[in-house]
VEXDRENGU-626548 format. One record per residue (C-alpha): x, y, z; residue number from 1; residue in one letter. Coordinates in pm, 1 decimal, m for minus. Layout:
! residues N
X, Y, Z, NUM, A $
...
***
This chain:
! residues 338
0.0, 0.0, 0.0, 1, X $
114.8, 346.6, m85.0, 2, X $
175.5, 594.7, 108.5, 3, X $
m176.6, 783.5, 16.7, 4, X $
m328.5, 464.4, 60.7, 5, X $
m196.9, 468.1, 412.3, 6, X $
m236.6, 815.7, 504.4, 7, X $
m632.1, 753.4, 390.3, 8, X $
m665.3, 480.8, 590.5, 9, X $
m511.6, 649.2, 911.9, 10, X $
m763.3, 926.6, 859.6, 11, X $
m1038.1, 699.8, 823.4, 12, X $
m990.2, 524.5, 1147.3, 13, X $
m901.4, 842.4, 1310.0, 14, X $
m1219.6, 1004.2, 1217.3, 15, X $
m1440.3, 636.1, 1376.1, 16, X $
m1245.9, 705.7, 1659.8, 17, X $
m1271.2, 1068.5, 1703.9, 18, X $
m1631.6, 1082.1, 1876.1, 19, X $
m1669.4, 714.5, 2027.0, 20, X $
m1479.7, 562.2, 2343.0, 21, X $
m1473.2, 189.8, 2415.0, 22, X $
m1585.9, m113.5, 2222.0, 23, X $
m1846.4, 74.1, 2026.3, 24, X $
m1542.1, 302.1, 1843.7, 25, X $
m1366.6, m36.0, 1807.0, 26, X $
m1662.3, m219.0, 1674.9, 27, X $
m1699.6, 99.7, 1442.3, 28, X $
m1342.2, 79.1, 1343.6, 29, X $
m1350.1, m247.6, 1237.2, 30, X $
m1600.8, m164.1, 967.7, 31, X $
m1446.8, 107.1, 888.2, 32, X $
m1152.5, m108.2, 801.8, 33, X $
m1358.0, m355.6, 599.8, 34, X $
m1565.5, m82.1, 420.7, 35, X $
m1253.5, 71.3, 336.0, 36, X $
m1028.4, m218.8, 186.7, 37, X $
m1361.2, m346.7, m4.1, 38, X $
m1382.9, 54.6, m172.3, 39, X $
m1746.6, 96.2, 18.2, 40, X $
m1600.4, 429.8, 281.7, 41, X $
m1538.1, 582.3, m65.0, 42, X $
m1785.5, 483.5, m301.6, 43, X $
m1612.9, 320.0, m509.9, 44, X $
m1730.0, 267.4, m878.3, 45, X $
m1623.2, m125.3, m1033.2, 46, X $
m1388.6, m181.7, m829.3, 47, X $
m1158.5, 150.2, m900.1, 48, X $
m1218.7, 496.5, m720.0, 49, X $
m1301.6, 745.5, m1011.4, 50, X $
m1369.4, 1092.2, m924.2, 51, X $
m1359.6, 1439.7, m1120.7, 52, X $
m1315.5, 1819.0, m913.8, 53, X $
m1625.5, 2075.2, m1010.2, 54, X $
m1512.2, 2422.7, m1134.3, 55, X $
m1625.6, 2781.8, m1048.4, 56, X $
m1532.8, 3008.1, m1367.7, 57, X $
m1645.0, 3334.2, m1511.7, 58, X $
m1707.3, 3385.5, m1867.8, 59, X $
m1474.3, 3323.3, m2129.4, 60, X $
m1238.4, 3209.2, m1920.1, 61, X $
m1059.4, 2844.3, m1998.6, 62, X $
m1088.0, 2576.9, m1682.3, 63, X $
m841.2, 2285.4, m1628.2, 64, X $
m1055.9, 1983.2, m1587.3, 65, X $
m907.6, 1690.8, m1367.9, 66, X $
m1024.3, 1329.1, m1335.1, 67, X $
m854.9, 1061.1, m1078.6, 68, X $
m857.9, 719.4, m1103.0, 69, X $
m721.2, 512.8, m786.9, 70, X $
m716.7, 140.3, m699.0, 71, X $
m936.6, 73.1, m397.8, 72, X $
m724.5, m183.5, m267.9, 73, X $
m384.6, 24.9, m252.5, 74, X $
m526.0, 333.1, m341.3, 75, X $
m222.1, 405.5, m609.0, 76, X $
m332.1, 576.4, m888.4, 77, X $
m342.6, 415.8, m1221.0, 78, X $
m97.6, 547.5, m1497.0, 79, X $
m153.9, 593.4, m1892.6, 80, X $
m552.7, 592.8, m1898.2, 81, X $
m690.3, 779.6, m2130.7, 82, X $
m982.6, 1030.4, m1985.5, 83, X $
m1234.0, 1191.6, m2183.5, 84, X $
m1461.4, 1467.9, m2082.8, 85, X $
m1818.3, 1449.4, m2241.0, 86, X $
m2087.7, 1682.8, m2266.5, 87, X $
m2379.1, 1520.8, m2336.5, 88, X $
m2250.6, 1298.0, m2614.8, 89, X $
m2003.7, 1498.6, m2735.2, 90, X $
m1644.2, 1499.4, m2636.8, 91, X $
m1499.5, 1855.0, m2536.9, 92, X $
m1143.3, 1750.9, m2413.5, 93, X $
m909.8, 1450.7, m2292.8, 94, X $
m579.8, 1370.3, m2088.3, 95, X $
m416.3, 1077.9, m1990.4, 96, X $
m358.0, 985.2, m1657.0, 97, X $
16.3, 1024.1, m1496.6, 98, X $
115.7, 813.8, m1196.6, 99, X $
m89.4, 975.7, m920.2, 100, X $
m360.0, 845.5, m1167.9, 101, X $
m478.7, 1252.0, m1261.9, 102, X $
m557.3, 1305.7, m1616.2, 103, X $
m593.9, 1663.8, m1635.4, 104, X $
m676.7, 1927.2, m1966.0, 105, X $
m836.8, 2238.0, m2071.4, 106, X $
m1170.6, 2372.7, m2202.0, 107, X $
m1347.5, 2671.3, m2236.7, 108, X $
m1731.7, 2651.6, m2236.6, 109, X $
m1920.7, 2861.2, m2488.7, 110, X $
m2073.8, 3129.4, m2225.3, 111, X $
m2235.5, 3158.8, m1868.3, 112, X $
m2465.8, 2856.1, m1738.5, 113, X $
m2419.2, 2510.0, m1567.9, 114, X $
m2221.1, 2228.2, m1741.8, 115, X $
m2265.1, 1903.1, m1642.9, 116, X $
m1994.9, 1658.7, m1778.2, 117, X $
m1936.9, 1319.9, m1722.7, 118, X $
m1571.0, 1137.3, m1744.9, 119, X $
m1485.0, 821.2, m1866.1, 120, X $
m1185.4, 581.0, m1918.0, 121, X $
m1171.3, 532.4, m2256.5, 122, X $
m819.2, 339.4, m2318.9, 123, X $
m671.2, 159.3, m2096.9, 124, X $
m289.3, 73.5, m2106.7, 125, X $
m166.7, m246.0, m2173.3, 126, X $
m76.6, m506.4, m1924.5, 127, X $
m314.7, m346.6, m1675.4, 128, X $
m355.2, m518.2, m1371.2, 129, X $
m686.5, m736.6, m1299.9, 130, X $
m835.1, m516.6, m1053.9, 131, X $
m818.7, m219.0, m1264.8, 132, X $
m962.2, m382.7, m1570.4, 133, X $
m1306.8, m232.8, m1500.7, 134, X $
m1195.9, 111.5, m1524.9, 135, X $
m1318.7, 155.2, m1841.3, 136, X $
m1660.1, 104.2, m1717.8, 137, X $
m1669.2, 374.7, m1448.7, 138, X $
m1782.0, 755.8, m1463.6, 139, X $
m1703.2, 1033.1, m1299.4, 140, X $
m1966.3, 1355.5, m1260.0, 141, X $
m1817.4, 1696.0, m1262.8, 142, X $
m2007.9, 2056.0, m1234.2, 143, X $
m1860.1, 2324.4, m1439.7, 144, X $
m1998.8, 2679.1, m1327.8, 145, X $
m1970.4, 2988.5, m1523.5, 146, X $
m2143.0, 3308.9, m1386.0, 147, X $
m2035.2, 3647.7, m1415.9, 148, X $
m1819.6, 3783.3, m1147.1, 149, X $
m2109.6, 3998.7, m964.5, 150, X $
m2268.1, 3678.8, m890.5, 151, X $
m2378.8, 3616.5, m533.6, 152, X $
m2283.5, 3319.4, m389.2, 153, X $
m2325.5, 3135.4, m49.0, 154, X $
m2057.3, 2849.4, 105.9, 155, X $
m2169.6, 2554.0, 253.4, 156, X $
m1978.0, 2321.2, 474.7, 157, X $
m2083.7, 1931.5, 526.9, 158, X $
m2050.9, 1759.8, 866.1, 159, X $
m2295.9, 1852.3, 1110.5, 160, X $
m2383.4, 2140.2, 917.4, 161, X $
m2591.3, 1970.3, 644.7, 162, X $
m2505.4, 1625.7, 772.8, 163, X $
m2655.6, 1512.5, 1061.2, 164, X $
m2420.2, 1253.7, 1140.2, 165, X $
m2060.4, 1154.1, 1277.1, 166, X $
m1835.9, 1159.4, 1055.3, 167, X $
m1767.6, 817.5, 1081.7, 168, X $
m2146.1, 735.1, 1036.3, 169, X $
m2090.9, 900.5, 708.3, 170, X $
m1814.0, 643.0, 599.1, 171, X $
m2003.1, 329.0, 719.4, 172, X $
m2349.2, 402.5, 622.5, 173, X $
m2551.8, 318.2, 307.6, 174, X $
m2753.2, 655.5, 343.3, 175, X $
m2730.2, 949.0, 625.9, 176, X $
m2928.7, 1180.9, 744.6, 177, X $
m2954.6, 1552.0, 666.8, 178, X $
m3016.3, 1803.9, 881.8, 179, X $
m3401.1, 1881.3, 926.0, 180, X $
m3546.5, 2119.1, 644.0, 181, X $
m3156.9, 2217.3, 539.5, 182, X $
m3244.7, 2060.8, 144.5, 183, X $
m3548.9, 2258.4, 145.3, 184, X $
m3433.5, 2566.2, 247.0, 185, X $
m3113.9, 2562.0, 81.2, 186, X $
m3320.9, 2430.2, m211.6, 187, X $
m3470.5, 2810.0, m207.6, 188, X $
m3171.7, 2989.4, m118.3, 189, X $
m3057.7, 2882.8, m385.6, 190, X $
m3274.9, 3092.7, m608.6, 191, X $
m3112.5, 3397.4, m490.1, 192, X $
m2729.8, 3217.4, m397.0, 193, X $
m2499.0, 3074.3, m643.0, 194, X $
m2406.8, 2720.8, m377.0, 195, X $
m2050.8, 2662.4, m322.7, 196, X $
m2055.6, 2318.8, m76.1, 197, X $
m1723.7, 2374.6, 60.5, 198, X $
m1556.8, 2075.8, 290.7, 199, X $
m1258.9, 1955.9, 462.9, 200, X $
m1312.6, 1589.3, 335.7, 201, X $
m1015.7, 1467.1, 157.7, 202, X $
m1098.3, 1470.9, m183.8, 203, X $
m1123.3, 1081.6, m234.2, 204, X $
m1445.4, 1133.3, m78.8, 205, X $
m1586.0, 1360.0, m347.6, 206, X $
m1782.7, 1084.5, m542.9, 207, X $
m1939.6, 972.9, m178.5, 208, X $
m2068.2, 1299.0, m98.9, 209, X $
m2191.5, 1382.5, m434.9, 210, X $
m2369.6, 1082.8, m415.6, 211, X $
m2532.1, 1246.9, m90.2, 212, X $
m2591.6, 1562.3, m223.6, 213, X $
m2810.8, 1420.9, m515.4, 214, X $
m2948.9, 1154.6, m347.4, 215, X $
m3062.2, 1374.4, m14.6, 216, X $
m3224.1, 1659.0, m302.5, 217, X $
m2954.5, 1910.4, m239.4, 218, X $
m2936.5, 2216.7, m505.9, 219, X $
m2623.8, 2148.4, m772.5, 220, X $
m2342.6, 2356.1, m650.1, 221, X $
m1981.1, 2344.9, m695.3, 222, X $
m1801.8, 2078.3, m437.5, 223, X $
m1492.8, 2179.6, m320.0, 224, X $
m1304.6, 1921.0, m101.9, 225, X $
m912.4, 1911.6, 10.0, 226, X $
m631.8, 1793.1, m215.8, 227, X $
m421.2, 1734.7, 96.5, 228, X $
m484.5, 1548.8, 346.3, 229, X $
m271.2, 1648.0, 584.6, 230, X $
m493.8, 2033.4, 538.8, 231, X $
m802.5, 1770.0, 601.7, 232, X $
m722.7, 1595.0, 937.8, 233, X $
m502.0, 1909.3, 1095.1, 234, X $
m599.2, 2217.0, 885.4, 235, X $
m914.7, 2251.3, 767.7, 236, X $
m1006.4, 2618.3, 875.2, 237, X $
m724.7, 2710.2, 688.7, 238, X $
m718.2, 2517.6, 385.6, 239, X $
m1112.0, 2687.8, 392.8, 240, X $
m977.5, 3060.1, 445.5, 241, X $
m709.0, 3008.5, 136.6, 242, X $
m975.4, 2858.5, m105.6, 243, X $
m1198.6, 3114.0, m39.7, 244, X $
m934.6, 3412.2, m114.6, 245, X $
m869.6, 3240.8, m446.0, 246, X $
m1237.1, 3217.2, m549.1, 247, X $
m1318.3, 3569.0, m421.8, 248, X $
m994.0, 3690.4, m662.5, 249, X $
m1273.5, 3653.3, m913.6, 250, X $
m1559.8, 3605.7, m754.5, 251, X $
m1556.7, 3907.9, m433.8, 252, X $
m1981.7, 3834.4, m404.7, 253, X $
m1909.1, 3497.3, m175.9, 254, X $
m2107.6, 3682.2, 101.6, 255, X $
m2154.3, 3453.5, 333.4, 256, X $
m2113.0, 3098.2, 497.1, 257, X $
m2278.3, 2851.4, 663.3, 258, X $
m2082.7, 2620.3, 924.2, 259, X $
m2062.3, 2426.5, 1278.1, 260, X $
m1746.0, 2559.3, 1425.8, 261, X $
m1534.1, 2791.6, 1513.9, 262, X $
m1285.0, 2761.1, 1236.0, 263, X $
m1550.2, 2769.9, 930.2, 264, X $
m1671.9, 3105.1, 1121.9, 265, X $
m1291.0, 3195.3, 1118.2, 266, X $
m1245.2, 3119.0, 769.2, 267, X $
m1534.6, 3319.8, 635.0, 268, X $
m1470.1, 3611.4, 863.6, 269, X $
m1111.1, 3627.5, 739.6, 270, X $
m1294.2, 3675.9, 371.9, 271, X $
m1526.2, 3953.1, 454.1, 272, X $
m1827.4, 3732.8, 483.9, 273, X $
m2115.1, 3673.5, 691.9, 274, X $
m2031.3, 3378.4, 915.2, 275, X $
m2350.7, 3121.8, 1009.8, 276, X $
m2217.7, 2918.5, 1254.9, 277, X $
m2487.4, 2563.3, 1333.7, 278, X $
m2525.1, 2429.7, 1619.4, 279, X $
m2753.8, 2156.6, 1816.5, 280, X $
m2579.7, 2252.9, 2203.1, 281, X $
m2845.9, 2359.0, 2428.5, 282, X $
m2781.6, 2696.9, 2534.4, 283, X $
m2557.7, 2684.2, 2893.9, 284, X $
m2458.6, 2357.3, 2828.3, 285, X $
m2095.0, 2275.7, 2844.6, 286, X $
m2033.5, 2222.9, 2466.7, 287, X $
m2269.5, 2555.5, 2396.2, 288, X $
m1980.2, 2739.7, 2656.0, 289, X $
m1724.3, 2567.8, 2464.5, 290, X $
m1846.4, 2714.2, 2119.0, 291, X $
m1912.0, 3041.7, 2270.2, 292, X $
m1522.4, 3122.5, 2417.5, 293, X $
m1422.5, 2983.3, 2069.9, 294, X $
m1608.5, 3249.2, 1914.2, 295, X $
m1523.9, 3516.0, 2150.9, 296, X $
m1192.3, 3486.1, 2071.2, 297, X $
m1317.7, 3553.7, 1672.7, 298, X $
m1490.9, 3855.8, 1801.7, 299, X $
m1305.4, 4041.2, 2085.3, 300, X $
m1597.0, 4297.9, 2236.0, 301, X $
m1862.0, 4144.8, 2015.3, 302, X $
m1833.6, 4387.7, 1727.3, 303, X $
m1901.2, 4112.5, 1454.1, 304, X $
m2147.9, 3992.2, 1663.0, 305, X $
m2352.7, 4366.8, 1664.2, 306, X $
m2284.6, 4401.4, 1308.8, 307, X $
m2469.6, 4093.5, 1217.2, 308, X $
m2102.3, 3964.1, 1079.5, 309, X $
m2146.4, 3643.5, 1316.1, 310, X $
m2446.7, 3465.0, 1384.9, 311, X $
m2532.4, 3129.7, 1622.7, 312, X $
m2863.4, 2948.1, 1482.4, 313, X $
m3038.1, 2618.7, 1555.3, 314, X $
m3153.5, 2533.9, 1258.2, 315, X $
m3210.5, 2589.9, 892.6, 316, X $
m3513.8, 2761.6, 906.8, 317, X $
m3336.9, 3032.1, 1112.7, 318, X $
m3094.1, 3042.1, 844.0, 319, X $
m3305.9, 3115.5, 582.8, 320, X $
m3449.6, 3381.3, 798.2, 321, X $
m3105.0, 3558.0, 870.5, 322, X $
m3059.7, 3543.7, 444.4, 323, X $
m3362.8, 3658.0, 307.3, 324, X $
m3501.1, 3879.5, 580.9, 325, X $
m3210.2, 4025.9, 757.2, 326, X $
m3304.9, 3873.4, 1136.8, 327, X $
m3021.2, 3809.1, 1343.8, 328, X $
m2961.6, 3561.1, 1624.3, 329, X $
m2678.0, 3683.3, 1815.2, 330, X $
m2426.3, 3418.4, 2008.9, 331, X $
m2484.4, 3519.3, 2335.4, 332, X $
m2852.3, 3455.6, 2294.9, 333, X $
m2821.1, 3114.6, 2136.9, 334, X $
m2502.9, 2988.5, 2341.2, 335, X $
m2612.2, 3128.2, 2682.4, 336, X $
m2375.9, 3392.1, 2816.8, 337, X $
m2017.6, 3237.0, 2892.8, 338, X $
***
């Protein structure tokens, strides 16, 4: 097993055994560990993990599409595939894959609007090896974006924000549940909001939670995941903060986002956004005091806080309220003073 192979499996036991003690976080790990060699933690696709990154671009402008295909076993990638990108039925671009298994090339849609391609192997190497014989038979979904730069646009984490799971739930389960109204109301914020469903997964979970996304009625959006994952178990605030600098560089209308802790709230403050931090602690309770000195130390004096910069809700529906009609639910009064 590779090195990526055993970094992903280190974070995927690490993440079973995050929120459990005792036998049930060993009992948990164990599947973990069997969901994992058999491909199942990742949704894998004929026995290969295929997955493509979504793009956010403005008009005119040319986007470097990427595809990667990875054994499930080892999780190596597979070398000198040959990817094509299709729209519809017709092919708009193709790259082979080098030996991280990323094909990547370039293409320039016509104009604004929402591009949905679909990758696929469509020459495999010779001498390939059994397990990877399949490949050909795999697809990968991609989203490729183009609005104008004015565009409005709201980001969207995952876990316990739109998930209403453990994270390791979310790697053993066939189907998880969402948070209560959250595809509904995001479903109509999304009327007004360009979605951007940005998450600290590693990115060989993007197929699994697009899966999600679709399957749970979620608006299409642009998923953003991390490349490293390293930035996924240790710096995920961070690796938030820097993508959302880059996407502002051309899109400065990200105006707000939605997340459960401290360091999404961080990362969206940094950007000049309206942070929505989630949360199910009842206020006074020791995890609600826990949030709240995590956020006073974002907001020294409660400035943000006044402004209507930072904002504690419950649920979706108070969400939706803060977005469309301005109401604000200040931390102190969700989280119970400190």
């Amino acid at each position: 097993m590779n090195r990526l192979g055993r970094q992903l499996g280190f974070f995927l036991a690490a993440s079973a055994l995050a929120g459990l003690g005792g036998c049930r976080s060993l009992d948990l790990a164990k599947s973990l560990f069997h969901d994992y060699r058999s491909g199942q933690a990742v949704a894998a696709d004929h026995n290969v993990l295929f997955y493509a990154g979504d793009l956010l671009l403005r008009p005119g402008q040319t986007g470097q599409l990427s595809a990667r295909l990875e054994t499930v076993h080892a999780f190596h990638g597979v070398s000198g595939v040959t990817v094509a990108f299709f729209l519809g039925d017709q092919e708009v671009a193709r790259g082979v894959t080098d030996e991280k298994g990323l094909a990547r090339c370039f293409w320039r849609p016509e104009g604004a609007g929402s591009y949905r391609l679909r990758a696929r192997c469509v020459r495999l190497p010779p001498g390939i090896d059994k397990e990877e014989r399949n490949a050909d038979q795999a697809v990968a979904d991609l989203l490729v974006e183009v609005c104008p730069p004015q565009r409005k646009f709201l980001a969207v984490d995952l876990d316990h924000t739109l998930v209403d799971e453990s994270f390791g739930k979310v790697l053993t389960a066939q189907q998880c549940r969402y948070m209560a109204g959250s595809p509904q109301a995001l479903t109509r914020l999304a009327g007004q909001y360009g979605i951007i469903y940005l998450t600290a997964r590693p990115d060989a979970l993007t197929r699994k939670s697009k899966l999600w996304l679709a399957q749970c009625g979620y608006p299409p959006g642009v998923l953003i995941t991390c490349s490293s994952l390293n930035d996924s178990l240790h710096h995920g605030g961070q690796y938030k903060s820097n993508r959302l600098a880059s996407l502002r560089n051309d899109f400065p209308n990200i105006q707000a986002g939605v997340g459960d802790q401290a360091s999404d709230a961080q990362a969206y403050l940094d950007n000049d956004m309206t942070a929505y931090v989630i949360t199910s602690a009842a206020p006074g309770s020791r995890r609600a005091r826990k949030l709240a000195g995590e956020l006073a130390q974002l907001d020294a004096g409660g400035r943000l806080a006044r402004a209507g910069r930072l904002i504690v809700v419950a649920n979706w529906a108070q969400i939706e309220q803060g977005l469309t009609r301005g109401q604000s639910f200040p931390p102190q009064a969700m989280l119970g003073r400190r």
